[in-house]
N, C-alpha and C positions, 0 to 999 in steps of 0.2 A: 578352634572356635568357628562354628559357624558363620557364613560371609552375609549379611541381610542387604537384600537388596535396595541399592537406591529409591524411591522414590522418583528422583528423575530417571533411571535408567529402565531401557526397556526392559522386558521380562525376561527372566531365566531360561537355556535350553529347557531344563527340565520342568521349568515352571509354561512353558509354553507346550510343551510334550503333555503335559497334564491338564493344561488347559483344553488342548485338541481331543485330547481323550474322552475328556467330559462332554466336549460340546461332540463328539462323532456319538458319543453314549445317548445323549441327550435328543442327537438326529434321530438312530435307531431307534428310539422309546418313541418319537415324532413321528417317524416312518412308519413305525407300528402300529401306532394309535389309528393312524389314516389307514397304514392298508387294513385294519379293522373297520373303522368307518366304513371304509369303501364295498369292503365283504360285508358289513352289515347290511348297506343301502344297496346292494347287490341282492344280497337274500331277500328283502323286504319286497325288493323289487317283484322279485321270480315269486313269492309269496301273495304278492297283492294279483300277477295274472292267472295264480292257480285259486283263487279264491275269489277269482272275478265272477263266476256262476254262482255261488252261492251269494253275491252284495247284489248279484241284476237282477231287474225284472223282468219273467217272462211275459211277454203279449201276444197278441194275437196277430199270426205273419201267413200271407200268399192263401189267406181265409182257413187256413190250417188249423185246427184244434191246438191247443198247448200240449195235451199227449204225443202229438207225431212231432213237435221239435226238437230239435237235438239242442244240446246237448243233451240225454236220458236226464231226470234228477235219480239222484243217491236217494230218495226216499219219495216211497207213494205211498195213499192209502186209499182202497178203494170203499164206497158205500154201497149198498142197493139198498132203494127203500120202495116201500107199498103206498099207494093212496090209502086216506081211510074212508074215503067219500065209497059210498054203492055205488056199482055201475050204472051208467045215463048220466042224464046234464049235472047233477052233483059232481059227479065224478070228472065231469068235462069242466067245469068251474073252478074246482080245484086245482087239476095239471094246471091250469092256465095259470092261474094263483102262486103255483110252486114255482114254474117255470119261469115266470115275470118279475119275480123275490129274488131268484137265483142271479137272475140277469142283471138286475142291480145292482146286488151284491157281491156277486164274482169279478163285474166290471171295476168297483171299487175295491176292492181287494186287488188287482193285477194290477188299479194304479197308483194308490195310496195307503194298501196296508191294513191292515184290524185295527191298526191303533187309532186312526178317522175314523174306523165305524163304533168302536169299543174301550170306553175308557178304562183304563188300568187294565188293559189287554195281556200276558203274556208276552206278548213280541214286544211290548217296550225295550228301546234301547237294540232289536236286533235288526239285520238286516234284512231286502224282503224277500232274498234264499231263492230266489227266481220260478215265485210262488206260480203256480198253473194249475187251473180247475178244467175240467171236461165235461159235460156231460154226456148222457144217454137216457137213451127211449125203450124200452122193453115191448114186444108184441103184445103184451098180458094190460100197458098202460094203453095203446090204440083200439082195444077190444073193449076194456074198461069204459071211455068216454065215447064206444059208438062210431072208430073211423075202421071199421076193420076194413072195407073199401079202400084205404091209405095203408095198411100194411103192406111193405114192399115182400115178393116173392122169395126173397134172399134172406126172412125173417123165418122162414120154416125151420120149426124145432132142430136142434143138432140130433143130428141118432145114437143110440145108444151106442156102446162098443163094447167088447167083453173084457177092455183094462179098468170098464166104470165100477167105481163104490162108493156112487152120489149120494150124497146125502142131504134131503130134498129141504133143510131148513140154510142150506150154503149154496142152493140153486135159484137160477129166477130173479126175476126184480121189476117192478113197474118201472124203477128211473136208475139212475146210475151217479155217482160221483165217483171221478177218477181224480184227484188232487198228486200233485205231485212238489217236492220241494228240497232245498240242501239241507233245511235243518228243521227234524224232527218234534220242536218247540213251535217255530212257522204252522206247520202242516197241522200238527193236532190243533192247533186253536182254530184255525181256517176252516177245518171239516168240523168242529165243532160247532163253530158261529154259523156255517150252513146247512147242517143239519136242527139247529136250534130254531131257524128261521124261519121255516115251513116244518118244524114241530107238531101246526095244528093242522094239515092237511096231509101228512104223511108220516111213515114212522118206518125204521131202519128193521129191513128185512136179514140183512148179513154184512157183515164188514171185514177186512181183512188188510192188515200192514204189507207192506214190501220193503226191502233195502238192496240196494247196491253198493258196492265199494264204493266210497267219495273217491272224488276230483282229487281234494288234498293229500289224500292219503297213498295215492297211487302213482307207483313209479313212471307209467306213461298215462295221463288221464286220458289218451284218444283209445285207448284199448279197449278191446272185448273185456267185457267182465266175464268173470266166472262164476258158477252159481255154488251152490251147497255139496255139490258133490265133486267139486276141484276142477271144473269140463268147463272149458271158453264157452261163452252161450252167450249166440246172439249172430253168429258168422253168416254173410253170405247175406245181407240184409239191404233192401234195397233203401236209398236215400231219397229225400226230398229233388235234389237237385239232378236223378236220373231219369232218363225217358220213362223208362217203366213203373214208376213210381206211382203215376199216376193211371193208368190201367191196372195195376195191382191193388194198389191199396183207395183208389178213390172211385164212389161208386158213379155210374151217370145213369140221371132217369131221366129222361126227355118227357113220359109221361104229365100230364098235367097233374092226377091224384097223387102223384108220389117224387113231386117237382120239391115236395120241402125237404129231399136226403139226397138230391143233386150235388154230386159235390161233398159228402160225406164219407164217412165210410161205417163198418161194418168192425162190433168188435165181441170176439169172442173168450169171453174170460175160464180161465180152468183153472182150478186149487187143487195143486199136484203134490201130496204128500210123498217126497223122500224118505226108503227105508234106508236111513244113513248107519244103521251099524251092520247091519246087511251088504250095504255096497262096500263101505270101508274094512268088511272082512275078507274081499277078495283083492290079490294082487295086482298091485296096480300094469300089469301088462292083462288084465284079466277084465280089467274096467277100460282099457284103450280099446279092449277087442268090445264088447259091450255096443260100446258109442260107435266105435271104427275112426276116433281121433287119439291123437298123441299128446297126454296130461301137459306135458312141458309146453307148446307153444300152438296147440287144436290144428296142429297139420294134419290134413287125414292122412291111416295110414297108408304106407308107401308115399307119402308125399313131403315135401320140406318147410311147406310155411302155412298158416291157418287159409289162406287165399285159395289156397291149390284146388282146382276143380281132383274131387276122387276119382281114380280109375279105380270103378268098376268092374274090369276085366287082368285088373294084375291078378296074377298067383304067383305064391311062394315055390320055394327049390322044392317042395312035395309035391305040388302041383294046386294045394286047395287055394283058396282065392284069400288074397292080404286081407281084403274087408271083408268080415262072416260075412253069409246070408242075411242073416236076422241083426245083422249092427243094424243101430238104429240110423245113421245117416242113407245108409245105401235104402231101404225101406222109403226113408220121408224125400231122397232125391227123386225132384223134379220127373224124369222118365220116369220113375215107376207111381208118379201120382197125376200124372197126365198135364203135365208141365204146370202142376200146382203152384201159386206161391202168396206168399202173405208177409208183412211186414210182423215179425217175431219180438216182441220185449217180455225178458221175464226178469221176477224181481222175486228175490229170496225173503221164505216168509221164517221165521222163529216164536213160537208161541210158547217154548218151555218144554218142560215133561209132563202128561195126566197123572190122573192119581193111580194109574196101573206102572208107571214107570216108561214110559213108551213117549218119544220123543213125536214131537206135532210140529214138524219142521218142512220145509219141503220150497214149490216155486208157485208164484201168481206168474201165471204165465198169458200173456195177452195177445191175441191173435190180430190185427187190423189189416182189415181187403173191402175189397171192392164187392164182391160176394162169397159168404162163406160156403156155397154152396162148391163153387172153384177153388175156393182156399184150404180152411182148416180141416172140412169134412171128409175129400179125397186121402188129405194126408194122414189123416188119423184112421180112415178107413185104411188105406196099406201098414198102416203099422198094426195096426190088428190082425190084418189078415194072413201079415207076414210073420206072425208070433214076434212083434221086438224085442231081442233080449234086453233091454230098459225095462220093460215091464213087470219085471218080474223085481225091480228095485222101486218101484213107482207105484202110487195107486190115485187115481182122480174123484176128489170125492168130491167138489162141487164144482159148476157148468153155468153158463148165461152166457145169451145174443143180445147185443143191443146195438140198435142206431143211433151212429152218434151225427147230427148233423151238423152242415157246414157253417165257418164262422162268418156270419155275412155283413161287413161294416153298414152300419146306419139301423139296422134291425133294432125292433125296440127291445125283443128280447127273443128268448132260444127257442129254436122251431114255431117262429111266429106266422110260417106260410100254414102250420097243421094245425096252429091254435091262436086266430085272428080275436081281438076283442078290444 
């Protein structure tokens, strides 16, 4: 018969063996529990810094437009629209109109949101996706209201090139909105409510979406994006915080007529339709020679990391040269465009299939210098002249120059030195 333990006596080996059991059982599910906690409040953590660009607000820094800040947003969209005013003082009363609406509203929106300008807004309940508005000035809006005397030199038409197939209802623009944001809900109401706002003095000439890979989504969010045809884009790009930065991409006019884009820059928009099943039909060592980068990490070739300046002058054990002729980076390198250069952001555009079956997909690619005339023009002259093999998977069918002028604290509103009132 079984011996039942006293009451007064202490516990049994085996009843104390079972007791430790339980309670080492009971540690580990405890231990567990926490080092779960702890990996949760870990991840939450690392989740809340990768999601810190999308909860902040962008503003306006070092009088820098919100387009040249970095971090890039994951989603833009851009507008151009016309005056509807005739040309002369209607037309000169208008911009003013537009531009003084814009200034208010764009202010309010970078610091408090649609949801204080717009009840039952859309963006209820989100955050404000590190909303940033831009604008721009088109040659066709200072002609318009009679300052052609204030159109800077650097606004002469881009020239034609033989990769063009503009299409003149996707060209052009009296003003520009460039909005950019984390989240696609943000953005469309934002361009919506500004475009809505100056409805009765202007009306939308062409519009066009971009996206980039999110922050979130991306194994290293400081990386180059890639665009629509698998290629790093964007490498070799100068920053805010470099010398050069400011000689490239910011224009200086000492002039007193053209003293209100001091401090601006110059920005050249192209709608670069991707022929993607055309490119995705050739082998991918066939699309490295193309570019003259390497799909896996945009080393160029013969080189080991996307940073690597290209030699130009390697050749293979045949003797012909690692980078074609006609790659497109050896063309758009600096020597062969007379030390051209421009701050490059391109953002991938998807608009679906037509009713032919034919894919409308391709890049908003945005050029911002100091003068296009130094920048974008030379470079896309060598690639034309060079025959780029890109070309022949690419087709640009719509163009526009615009000045976008500097952000200047205390201003009552945007390019208030060229339209005083």
């Amino acid at each position: 018969m079984r011996r039942r333990t006293d009451p007064g006596e202490g516990p049994s080996r085996r009843g104390l063996l079972a007791a430790t059991g339980a309670a080492g059982l009971a540690g580990l599910a405890a231990g567990a529990g926490a080092g779960h906690a702890f990996a949760d409040r870990r991840a939450g953590e690392e989740n809340a810094q990768a999601l810190t660009p999308s909860r902040s607000r962008a503003g306006d820094r070092d009088g820098l437009p919100p387009a040249l800040l970095s971090p890039t947003p994951s989603q833009v969209r851009l507008v151009a629209l016309d005056l509807r005013a005739e040309p002369g003082e209607r037309a000169r009363e208008a911009a003013r109109r537009v531009l003084r609406t814009w200034g208010r509203e764009i202010g309010a929106l970078h610091g408090h949101g649609l949801d204080a300008r717009v009840e039952g807004a859309p963006t209820r309940g989100l955050f404000p996706a590190s909303l940033g508005v831009t604008v721009g000035l088109g040659a066709s809006l200072l002609d318009r209201i009679g300052a052609q005397d204030r159109i800077p030199p650097h606004m002469e038409d881009v020239p034609a090139f033989a990769s063009d197939r503009l299409e003149p209802g996707w060209c052009g623009g009296d003003l520009l909105l460039h909005a950019g944001a984390e989240d696609p809900v943000v953005l469309s109401s934002a361009v919506g409510h500004l475009v809505g706002a100056v409805a009765a003095d202007a009306r939308p000439r062409w519009s066009l979406p971009g996206f980039q890979r999110s922050a979130a989504a991306a194994e290293d969010p400081g990386a180059t994006p890639r665009n629509l045809m698998g290629q790093i884009d964007g490498t070799v790009n100068p920053h805010a915080s470099d010398p050069v930065f400011g000689p490239q991409v910011l224009a200086a006019h000492p002039e007193p007529a053209l003293a209100w884009m001091d401090g601006g820059t110059y920005l050249v928009v192209r709608r670069i339709r991707m022929l993607l099943d055309d490119w995705y039909s050739l082998d991918p060592g066939d699309r490295e020679a193309v570019v003259g980068r390497r799909l896996s990490n945009g080393a160029p070739l013969g080189g080991g990391a996307e940073d690597d300046l290209p030699d130009l002058s390697a050749t293979g054990e045949d003797g012909t040269p690692v980078i074609a002729p006609d790659a497109h980076i050896r063309l758009a390198a600096p020597g062969n465009t007379l030390g051209a250069r421009m701050l490059r952001r391109g953002f991938n555009y998807d608009l679906g299939w037509d009713a032919d079956g034919l894919r409308q997909a391709g890049l908003v690619f945005t050029a911002w210098q100091a003068d296009p005339r130094a920048g974008f023009t030379p470079v896309q002259r060598a690639l034309d002249e060079g025959a780029d093999a890109l070309h022949r998977y690419v087709r640009h069918e719509g163009s526009a120059l615009f000045a976008v002028p500097p952000v200047r604290g205390g201003e009552p509103w945007i390019a208030h030195d060229l339209l005083p009132g």
